[in-house]
Backbone and ligand atoms as CSV (ligand in chain L), in Angstrom:
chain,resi,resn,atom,element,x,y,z
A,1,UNK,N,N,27.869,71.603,20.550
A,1,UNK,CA,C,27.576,72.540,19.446
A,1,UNK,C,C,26.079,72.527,19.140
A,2,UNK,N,N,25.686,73.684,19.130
A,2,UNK,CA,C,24.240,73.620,18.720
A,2,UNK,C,C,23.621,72.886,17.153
A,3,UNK,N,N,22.832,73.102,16.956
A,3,UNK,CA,C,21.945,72.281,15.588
A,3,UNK,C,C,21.717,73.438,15.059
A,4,UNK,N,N,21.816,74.478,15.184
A,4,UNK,CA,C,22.066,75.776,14.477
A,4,UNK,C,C,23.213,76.066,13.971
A,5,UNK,N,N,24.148,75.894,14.622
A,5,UNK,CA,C,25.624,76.364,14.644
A,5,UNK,C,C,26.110,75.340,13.428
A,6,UNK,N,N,25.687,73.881,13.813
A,6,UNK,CA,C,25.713,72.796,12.995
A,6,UNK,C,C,25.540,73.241,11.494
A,7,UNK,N,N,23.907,73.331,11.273
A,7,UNK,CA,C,23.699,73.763,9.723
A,7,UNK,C,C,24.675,74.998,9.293
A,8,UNK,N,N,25.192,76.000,10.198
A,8,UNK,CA,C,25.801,77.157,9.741
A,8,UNK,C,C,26.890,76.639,9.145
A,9,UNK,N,N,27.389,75.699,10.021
A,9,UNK,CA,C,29.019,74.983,9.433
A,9,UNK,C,C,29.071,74.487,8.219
A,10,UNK,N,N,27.849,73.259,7.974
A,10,UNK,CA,C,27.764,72.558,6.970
A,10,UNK,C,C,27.401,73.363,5.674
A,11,UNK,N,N,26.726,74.403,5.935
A,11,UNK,CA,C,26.239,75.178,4.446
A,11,UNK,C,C,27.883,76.128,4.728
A,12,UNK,N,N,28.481,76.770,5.323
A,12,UNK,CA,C,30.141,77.046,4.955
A,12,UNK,C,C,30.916,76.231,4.359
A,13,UNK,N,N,30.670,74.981,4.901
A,13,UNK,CA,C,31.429,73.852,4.383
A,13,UNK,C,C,31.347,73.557,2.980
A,14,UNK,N,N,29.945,73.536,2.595
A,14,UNK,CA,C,29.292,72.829,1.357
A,14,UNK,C,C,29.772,74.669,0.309
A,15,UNK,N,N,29.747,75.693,0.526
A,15,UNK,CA,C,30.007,76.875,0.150
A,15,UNK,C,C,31.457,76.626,-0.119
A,16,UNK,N,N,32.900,76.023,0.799
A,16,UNK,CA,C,33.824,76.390,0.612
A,16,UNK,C,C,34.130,75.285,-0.688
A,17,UNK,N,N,33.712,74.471,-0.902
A,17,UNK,CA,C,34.122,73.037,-1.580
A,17,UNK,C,C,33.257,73.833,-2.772
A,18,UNK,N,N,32.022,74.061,-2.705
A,18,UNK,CA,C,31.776,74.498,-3.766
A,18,UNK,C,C,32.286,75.382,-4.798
A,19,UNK,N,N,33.032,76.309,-3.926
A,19,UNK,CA,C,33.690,77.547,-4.449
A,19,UNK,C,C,35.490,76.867,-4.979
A,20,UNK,N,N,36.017,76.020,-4.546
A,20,UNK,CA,C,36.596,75.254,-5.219
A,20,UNK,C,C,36.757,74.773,-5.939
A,21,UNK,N,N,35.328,73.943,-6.524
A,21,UNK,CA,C,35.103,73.450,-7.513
A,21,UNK,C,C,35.264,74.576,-8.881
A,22,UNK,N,N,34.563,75.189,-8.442
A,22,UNK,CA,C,34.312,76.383,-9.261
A,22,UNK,C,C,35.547,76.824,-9.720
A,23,UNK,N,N,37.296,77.132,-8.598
A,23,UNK,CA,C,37.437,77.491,-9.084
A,23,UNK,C,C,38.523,76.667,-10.295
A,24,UNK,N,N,38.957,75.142,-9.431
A,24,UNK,CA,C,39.369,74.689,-10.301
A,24,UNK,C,C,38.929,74.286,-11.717
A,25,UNK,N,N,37.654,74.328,-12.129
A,25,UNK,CA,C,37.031,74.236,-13.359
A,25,UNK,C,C,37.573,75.438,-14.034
A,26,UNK,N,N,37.792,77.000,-13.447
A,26,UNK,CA,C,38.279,78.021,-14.307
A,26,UNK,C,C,39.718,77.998,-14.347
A,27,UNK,N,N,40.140,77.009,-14.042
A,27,UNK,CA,C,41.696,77.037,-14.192
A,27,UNK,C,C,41.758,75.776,-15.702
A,28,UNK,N,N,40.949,75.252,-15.810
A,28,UNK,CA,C,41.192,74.175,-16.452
A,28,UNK,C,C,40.479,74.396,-17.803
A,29,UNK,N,N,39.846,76.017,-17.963
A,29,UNK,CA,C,38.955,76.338,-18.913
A,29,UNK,C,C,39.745,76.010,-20.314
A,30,UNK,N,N,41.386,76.549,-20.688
A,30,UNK,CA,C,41.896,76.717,-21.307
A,30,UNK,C,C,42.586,75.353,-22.054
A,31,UNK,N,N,42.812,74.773,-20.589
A,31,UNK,CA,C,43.769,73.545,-21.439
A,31,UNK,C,C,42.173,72.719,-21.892
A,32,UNK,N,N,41.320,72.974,-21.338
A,32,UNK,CA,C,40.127,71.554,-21.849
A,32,UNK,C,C,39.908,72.144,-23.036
A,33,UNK,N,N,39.842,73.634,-23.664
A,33,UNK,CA,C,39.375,73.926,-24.633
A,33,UNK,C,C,40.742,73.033,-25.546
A,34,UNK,N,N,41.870,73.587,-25.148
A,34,UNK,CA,C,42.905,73.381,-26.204
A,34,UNK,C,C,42.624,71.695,-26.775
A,35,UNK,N,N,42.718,71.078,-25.541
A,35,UNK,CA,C,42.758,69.671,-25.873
A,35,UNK,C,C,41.843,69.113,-26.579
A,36,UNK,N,N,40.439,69.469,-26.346
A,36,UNK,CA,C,39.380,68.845,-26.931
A,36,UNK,C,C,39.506,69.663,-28.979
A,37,UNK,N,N,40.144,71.114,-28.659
A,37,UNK,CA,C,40.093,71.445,-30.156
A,37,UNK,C,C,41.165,70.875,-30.851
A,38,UNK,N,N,42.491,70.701,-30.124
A,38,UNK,CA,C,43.111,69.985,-30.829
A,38,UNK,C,C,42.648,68.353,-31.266
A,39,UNK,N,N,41.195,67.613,-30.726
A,39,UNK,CA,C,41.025,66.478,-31.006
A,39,UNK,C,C,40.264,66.877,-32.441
A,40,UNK,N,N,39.737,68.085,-32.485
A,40,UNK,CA,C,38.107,68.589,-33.426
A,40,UNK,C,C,39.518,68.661,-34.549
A,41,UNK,N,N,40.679,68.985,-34.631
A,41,UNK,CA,C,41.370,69.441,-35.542
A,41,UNK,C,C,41.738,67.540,-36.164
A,42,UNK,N,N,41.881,66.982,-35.495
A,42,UNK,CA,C,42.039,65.379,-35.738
A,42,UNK,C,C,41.408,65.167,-36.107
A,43,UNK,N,N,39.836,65.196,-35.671
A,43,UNK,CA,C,39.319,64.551,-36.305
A,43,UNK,C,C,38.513,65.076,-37.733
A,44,UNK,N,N,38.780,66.092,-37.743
A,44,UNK,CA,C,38.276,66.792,-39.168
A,44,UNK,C,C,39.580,66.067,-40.185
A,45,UNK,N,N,40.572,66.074,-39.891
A,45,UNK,CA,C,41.735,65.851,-40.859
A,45,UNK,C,C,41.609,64.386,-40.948
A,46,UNK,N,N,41.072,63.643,-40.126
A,46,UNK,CA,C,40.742,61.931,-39.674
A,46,UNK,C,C,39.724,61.705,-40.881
A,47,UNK,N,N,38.703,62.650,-40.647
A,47,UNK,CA,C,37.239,62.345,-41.450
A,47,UNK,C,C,37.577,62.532,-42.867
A,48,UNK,N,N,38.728,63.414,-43.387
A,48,UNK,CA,C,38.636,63.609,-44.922
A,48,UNK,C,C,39.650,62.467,-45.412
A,49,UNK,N,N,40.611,62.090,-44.721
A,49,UNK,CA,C,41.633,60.932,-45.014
A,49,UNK,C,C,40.010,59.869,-45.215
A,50,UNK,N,N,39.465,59.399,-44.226
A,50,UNK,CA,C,38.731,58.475,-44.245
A,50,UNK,C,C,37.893,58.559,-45.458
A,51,UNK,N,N,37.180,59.618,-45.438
A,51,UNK,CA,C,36.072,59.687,-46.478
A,51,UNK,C,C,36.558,59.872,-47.897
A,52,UNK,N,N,38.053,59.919,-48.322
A,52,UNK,CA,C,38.778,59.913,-49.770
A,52,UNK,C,C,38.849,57.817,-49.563
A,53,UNK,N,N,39.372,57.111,-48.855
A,53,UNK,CA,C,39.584,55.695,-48.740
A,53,UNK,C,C,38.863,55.381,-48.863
A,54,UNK,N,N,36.932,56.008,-48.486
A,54,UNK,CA,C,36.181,54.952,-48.250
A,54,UNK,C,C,35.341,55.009,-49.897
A,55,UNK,N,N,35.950,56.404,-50.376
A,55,UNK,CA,C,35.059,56.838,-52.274
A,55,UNK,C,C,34.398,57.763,-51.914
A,56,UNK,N,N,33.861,57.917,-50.731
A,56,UNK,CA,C,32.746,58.729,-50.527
A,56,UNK,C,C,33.028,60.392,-50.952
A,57,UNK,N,N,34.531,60.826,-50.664
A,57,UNK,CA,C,34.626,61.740,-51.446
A,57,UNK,C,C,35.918,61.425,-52.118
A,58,UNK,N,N,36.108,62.383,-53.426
A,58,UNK,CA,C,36.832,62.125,-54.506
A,58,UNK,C,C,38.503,62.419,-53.900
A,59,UNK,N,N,39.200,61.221,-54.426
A,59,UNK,CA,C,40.542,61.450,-54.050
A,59,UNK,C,C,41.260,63.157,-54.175
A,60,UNK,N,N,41.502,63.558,-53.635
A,60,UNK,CA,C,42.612,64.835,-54.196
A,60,UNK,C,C,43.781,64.791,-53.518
A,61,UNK,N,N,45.251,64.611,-54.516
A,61,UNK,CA,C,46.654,64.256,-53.743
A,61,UNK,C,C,46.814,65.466,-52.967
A,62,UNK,N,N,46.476,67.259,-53.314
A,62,UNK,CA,C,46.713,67.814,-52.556
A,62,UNK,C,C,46.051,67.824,-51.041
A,63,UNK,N,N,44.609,67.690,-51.123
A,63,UNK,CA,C,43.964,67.740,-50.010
A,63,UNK,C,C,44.250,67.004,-49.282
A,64,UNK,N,N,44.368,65.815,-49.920
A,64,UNK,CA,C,44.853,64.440,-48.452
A,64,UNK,C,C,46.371,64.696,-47.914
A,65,UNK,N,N,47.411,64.985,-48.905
A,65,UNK,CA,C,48.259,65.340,-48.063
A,65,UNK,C,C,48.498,66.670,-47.513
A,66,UNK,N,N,47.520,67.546,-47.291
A,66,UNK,CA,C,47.235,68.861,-46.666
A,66,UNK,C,C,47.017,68.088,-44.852
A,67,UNK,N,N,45.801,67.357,-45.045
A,67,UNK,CA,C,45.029,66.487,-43.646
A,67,UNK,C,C,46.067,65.695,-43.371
A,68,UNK,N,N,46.653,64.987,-43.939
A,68,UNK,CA,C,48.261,64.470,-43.118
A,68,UNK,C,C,49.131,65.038,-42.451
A,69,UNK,N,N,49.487,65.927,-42.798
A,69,UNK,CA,C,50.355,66.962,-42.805
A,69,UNK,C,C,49.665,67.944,-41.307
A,70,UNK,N,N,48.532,68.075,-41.638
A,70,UNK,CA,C,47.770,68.720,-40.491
A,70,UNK,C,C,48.282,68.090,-39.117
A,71,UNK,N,N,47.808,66.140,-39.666
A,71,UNK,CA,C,47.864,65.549,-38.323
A,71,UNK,C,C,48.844,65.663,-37.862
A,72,UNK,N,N,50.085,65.727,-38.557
A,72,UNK,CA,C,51.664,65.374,-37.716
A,72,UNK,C,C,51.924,66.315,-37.173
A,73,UNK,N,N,51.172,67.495,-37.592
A,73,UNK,CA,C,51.647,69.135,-36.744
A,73,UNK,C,C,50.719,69.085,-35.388
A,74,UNK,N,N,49.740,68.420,-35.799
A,74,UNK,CA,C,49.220,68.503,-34.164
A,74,UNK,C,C,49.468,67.339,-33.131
A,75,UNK,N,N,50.742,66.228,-33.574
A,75,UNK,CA,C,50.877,65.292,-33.058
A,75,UNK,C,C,52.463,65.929,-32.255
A,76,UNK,N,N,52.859,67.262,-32.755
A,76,UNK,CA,C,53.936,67.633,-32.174
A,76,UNK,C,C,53.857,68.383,-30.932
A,77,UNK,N,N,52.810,68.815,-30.857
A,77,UNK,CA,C,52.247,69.726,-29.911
A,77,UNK,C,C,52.316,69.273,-28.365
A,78,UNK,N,N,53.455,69.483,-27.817
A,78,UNK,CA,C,53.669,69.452,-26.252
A,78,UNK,C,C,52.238,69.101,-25.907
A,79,UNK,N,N,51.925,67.957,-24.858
A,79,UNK,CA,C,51.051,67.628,-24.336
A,79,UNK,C,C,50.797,67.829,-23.168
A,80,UNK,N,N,51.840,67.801,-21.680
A,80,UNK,CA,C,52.048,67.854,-21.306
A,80,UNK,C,C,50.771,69.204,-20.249
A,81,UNK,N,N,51.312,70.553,-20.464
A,81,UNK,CA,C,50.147,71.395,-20.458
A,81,UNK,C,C,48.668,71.293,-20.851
A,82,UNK,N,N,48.287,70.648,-21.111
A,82,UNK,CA,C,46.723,70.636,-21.528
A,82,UNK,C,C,46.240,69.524,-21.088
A,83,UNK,N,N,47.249,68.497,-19.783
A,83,UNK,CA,C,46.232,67.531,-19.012
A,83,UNK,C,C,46.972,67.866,-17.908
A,84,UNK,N,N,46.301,69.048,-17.191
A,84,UNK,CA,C,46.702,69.353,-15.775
A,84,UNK,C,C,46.160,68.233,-14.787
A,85,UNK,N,N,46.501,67.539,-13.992
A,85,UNK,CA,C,46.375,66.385,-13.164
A,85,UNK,C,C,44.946,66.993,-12.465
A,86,UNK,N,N,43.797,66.102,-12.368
A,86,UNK,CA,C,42.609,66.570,-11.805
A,86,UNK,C,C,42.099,67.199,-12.418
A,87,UNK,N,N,42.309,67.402,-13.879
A,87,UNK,CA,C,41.212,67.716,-14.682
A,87,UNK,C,C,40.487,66.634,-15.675
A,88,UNK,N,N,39.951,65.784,-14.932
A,88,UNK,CA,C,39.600,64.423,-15.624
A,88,UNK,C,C,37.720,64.509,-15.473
A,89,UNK,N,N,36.979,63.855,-15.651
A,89,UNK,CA,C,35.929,63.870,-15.953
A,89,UNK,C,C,35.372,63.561,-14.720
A,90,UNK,N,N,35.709,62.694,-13.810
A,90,UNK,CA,C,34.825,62.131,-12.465
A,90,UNK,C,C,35.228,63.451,-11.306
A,91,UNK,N,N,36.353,64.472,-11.699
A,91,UNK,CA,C,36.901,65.634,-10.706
A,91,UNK,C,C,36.134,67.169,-11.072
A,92,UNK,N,N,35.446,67.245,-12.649
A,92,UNK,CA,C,35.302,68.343,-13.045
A,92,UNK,C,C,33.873,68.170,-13.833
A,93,UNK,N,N,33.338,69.358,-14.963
A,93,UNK,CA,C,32.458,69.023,-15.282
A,93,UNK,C,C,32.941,69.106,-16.912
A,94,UNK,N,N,32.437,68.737,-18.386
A,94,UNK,CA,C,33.060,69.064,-19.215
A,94,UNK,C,C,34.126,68.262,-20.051
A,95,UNK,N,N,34.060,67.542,-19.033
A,95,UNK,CA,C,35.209,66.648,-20.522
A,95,UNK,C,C,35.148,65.044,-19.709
A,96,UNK,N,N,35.715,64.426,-20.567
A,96,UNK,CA,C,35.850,62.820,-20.309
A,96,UNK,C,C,36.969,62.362,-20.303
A,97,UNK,N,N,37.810,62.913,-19.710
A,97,UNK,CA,C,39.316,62.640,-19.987
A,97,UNK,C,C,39.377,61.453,-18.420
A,98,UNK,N,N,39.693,60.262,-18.950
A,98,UNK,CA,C,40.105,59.328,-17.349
A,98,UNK,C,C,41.262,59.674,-16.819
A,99,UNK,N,N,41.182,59.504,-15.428
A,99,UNK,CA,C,42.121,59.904,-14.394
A,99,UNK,C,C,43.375,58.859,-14.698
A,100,UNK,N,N,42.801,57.825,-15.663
A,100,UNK,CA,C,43.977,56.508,-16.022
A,100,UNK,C,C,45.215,57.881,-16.483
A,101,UNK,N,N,44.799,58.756,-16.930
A,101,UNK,CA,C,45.668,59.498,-17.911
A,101,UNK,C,C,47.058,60.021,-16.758
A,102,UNK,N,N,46.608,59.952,-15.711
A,102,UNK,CA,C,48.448,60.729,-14.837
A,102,UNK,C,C,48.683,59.428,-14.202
A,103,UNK,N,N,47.699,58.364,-13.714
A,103,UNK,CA,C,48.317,57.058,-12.885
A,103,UNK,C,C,48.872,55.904,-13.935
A,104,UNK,N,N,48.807,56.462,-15.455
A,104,UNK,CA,C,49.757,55.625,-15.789
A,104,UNK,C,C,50.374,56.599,-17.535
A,105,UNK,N,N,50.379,57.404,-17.004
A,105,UNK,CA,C,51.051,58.940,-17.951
A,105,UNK,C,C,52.171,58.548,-19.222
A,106,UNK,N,N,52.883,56.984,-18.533
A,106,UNK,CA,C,53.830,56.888,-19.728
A,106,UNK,C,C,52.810,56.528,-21.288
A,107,UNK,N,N,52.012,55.511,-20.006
A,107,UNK,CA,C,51.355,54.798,-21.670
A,107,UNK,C,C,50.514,55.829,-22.320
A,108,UNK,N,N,50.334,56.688,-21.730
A,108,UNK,CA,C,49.398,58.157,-22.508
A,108,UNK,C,C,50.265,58.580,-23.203
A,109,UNK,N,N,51.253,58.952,-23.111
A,109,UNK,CA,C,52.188,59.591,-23.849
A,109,UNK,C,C,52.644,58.718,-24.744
A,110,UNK,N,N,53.318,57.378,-24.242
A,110,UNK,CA,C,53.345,56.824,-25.580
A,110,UNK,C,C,52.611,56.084,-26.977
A,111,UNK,N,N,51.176,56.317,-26.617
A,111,UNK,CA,C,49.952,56.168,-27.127
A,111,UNK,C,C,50.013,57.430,-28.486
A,112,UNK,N,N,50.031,58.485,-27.787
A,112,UNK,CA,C,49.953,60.188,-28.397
A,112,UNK,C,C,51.323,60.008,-29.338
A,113,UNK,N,N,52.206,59.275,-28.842
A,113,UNK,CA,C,53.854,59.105,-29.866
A,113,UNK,C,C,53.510,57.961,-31.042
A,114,UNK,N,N,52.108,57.209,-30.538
A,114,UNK,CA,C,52.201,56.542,-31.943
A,114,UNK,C,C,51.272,56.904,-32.976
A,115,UNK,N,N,50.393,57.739,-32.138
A,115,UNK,CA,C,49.362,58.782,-33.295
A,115,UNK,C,C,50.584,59.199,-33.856
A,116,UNK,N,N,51.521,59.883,-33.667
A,116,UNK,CA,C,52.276,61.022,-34.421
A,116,UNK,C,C,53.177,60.235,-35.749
A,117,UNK,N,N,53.403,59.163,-34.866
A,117,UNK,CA,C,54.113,57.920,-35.777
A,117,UNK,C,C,53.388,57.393,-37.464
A,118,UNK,N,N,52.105,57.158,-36.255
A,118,UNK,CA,C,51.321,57.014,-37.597
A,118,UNK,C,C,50.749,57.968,-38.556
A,119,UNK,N,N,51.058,59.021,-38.078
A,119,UNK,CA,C,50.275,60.483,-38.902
A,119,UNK,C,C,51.871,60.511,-39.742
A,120,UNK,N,N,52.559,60.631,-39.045
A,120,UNK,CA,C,54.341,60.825,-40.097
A,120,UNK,C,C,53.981,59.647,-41.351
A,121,UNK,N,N,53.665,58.186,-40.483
A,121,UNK,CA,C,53.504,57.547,-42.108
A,121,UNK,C,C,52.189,57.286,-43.151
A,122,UNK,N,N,51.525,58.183,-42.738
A,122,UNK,CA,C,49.558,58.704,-43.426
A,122,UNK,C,C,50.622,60.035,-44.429
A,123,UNK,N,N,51.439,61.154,-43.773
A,123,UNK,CA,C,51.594,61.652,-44.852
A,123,UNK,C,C,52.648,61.285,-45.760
A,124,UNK,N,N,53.449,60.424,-45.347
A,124,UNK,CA,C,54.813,60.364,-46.208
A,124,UNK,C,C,53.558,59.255,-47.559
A,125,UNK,N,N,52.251,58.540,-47.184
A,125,UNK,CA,C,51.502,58.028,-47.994
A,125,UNK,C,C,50.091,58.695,-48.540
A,126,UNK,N,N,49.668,59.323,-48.248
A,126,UNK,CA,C,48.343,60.306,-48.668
A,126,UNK,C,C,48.624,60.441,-49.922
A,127,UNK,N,N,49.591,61.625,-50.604
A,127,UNK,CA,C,50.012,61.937,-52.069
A,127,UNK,C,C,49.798,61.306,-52.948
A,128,UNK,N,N,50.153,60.145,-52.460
A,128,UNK,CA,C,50.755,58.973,-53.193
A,128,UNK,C,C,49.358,57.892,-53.940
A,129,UNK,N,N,48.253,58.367,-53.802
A,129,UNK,CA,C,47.286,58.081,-54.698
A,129,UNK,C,C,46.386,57.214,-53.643
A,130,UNK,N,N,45.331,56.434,-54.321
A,130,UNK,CA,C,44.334,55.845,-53.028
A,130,UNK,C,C,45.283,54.212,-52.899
A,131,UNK,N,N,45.599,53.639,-54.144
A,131,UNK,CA,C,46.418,52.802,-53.204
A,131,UNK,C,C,47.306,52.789,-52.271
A,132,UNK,N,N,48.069,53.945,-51.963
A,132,UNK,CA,C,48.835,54.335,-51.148
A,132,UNK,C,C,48.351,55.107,-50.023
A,133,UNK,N,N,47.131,55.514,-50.100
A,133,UNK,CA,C,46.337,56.004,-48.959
A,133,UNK,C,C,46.173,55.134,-47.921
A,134,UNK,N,N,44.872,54.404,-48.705
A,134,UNK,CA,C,44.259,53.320,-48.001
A,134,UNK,C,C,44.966,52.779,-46.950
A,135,UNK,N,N,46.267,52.068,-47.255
A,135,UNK,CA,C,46.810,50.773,-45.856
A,135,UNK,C,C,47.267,51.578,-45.119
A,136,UNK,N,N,47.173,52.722,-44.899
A,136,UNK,CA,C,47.914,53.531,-43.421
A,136,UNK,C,C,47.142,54.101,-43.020
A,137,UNK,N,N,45.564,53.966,-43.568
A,137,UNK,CA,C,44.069,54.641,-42.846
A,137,UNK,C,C,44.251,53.056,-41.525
A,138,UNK,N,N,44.112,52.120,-41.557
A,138,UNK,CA,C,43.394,50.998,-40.384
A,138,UNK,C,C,44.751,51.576,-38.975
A,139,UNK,N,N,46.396,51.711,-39.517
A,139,UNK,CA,C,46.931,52.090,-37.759
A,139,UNK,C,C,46.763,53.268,-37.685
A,140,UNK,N,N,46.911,53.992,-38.712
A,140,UNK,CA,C,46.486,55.462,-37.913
A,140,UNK,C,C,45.320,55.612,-36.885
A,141,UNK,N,N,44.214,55.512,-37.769
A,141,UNK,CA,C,43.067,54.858,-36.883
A,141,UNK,C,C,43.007,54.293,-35.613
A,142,UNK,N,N,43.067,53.263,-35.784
A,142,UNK,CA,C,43.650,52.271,-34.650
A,142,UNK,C,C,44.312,53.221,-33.136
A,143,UNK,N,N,45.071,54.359,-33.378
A,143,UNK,CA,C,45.872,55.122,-32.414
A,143,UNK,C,C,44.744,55.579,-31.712
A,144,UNK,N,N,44.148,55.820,-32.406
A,144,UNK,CA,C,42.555,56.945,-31.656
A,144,UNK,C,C,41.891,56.029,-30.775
A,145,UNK,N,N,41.147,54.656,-31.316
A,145,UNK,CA,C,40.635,53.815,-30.805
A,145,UNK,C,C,41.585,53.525,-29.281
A,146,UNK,N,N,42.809,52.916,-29.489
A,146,UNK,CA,C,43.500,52.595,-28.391
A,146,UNK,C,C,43.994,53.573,-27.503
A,147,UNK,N,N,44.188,54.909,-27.760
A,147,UNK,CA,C,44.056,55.850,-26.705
A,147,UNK,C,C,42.596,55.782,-25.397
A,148,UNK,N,N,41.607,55.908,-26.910
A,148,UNK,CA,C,40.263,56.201,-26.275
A,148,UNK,C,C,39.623,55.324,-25.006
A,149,UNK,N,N,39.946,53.999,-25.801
A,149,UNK,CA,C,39.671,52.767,-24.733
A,149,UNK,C,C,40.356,53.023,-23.620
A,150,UNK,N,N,41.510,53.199,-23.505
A,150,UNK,CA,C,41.889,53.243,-21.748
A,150,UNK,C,C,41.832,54.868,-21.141
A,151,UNK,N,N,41.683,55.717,-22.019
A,151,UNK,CA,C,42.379,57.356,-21.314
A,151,UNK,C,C,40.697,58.006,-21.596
A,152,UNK,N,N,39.642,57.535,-21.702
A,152,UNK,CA,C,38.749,58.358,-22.313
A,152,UNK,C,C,37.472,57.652,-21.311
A,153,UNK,N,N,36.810,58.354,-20.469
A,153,UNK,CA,C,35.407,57.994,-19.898
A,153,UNK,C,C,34.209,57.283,-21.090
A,154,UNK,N,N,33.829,56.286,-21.381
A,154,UNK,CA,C,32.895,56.173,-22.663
A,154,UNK,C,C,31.429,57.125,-22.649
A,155,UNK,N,N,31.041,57.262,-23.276
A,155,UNK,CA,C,29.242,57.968,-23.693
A,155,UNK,C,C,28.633,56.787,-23.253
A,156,UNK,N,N,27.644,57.619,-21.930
A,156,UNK,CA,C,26.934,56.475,-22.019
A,156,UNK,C,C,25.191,56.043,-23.056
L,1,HEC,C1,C,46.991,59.647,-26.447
L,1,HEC,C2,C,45.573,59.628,-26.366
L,1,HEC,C3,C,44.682,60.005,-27.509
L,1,HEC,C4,C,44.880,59.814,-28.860
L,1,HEC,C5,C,46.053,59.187,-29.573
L,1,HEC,C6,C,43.695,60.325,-29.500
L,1,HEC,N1,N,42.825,60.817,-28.575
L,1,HEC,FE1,FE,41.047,61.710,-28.973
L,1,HEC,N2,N,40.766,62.046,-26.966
L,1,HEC,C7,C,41.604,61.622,-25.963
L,1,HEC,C8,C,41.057,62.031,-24.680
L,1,HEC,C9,C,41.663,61.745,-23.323
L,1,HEC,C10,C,39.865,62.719,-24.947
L,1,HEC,C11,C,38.941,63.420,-23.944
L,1,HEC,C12,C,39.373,64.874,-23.823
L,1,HEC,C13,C,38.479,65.704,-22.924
L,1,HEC,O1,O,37.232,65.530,-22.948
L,1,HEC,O2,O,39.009,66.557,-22.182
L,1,HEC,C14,C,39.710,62.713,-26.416
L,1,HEC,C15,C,38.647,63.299,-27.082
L,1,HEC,C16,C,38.433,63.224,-28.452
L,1,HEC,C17,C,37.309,63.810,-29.141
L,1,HEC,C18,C,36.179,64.604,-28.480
L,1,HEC,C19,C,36.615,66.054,-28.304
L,1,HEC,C20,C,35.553,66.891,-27.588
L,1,HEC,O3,O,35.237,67.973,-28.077
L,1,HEC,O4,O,35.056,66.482,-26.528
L,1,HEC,C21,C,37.450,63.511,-30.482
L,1,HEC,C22,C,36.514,63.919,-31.614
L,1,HEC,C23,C,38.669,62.749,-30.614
L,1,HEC,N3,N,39.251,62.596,-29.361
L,1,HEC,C24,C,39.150,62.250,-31.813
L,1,HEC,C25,C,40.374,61.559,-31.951
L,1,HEC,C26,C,40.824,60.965,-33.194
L,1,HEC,C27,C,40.048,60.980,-34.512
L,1,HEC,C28,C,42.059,60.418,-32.922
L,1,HEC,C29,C,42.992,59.658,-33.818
L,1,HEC,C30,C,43.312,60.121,-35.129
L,1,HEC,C31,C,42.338,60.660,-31.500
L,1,HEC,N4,N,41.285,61.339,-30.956
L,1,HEC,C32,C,43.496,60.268,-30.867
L,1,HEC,C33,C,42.792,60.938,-26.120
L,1,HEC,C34,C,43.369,60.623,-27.337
């Protein structure tokens, strides 16, 4: 084979993989949006639970159990669809999701079942004034952290 013919192959080659890439990133446009907004929806409802526990802003029984209530609705939300296998962070560009997330899928899922667990008992306690807030802010919490650590690429 010539050294012409050669480079012709390799820039086809490097063209066809490229165009792959490309297009699996537009297949994955939708669920990365969903997933990452369903985290922006957590963590907005995360930040006002937190910031009523910590004083920083003023208790309100409706508002906190509005952000409870938020969380458990987005803890119901079929997961399943919005981590298409190979859309992880070292395969695509855009998100940080680890590939840990399909080679060991139960503990993802049952990670996401104890956010929901703990969001069910943040609102059955939110209402219920800041002493009753407070002790179900550290596991709720806690769910995010222990997802993040194994299913999440860190910032470097
Ligand atoms: C079952 C696993 C799991 C749980 C539980 C979880 N997360 Fe996440 N979170 C992830 C993964 C995976 C990503 C990366 C998603 C991506 O980039 O595609 C992420 C990303 C995020 C992001 C960044 C979103 C973006 O725009 O890039 C925020 C903020 C976030 N999570 C907040 C939270 C908070 C707050 C909690 C707890 C109340 C929580 N998460 C619970 C797995 C989880």
């Amino acid at each position: 084979m010539s050294i012409l013919r050669n480079i012709a192959l390799a820039a086809t080659t490097t063209a066809i993989i490229g165009a792959g890439a490309a297009v699996a990133q537009d297949n994955f446009k939708f669920p990365l949006k969903a997933r990452q907004g369903q985290m922006a929806i957590i963590a907005m409802n995360l930040g006002a639970l937190g910031a009523m526990a910590k004083g920083e802003m003023e208790y309100d029984a409706a508002v906190a159990q509005a952000a409870a209530d938020n969380l458990v609705a987005v803890s119901t939300i079929g997961q399943g669809a919005l981590w298409p296998e190979g859309s992880d962070g070292e395969a695509i560009e855009g998100t940080t999701a680890k590939s840990t997330i399909w080679s060991d899928n139960a503990d993802f899922l049952a990670k996401w079942g104890d956010f929901g667990k703990n969001a069910t008992a943040m609102a059955a306690a939110a209402g219920g004034g800041l002493d009753s807030l407070r002790p179900a802010m550290g596991g709720l919490g806690g769910t995010c952290k222990a997802c993040h650590d194994k299913f999440r690429i860190p910032k470097e």
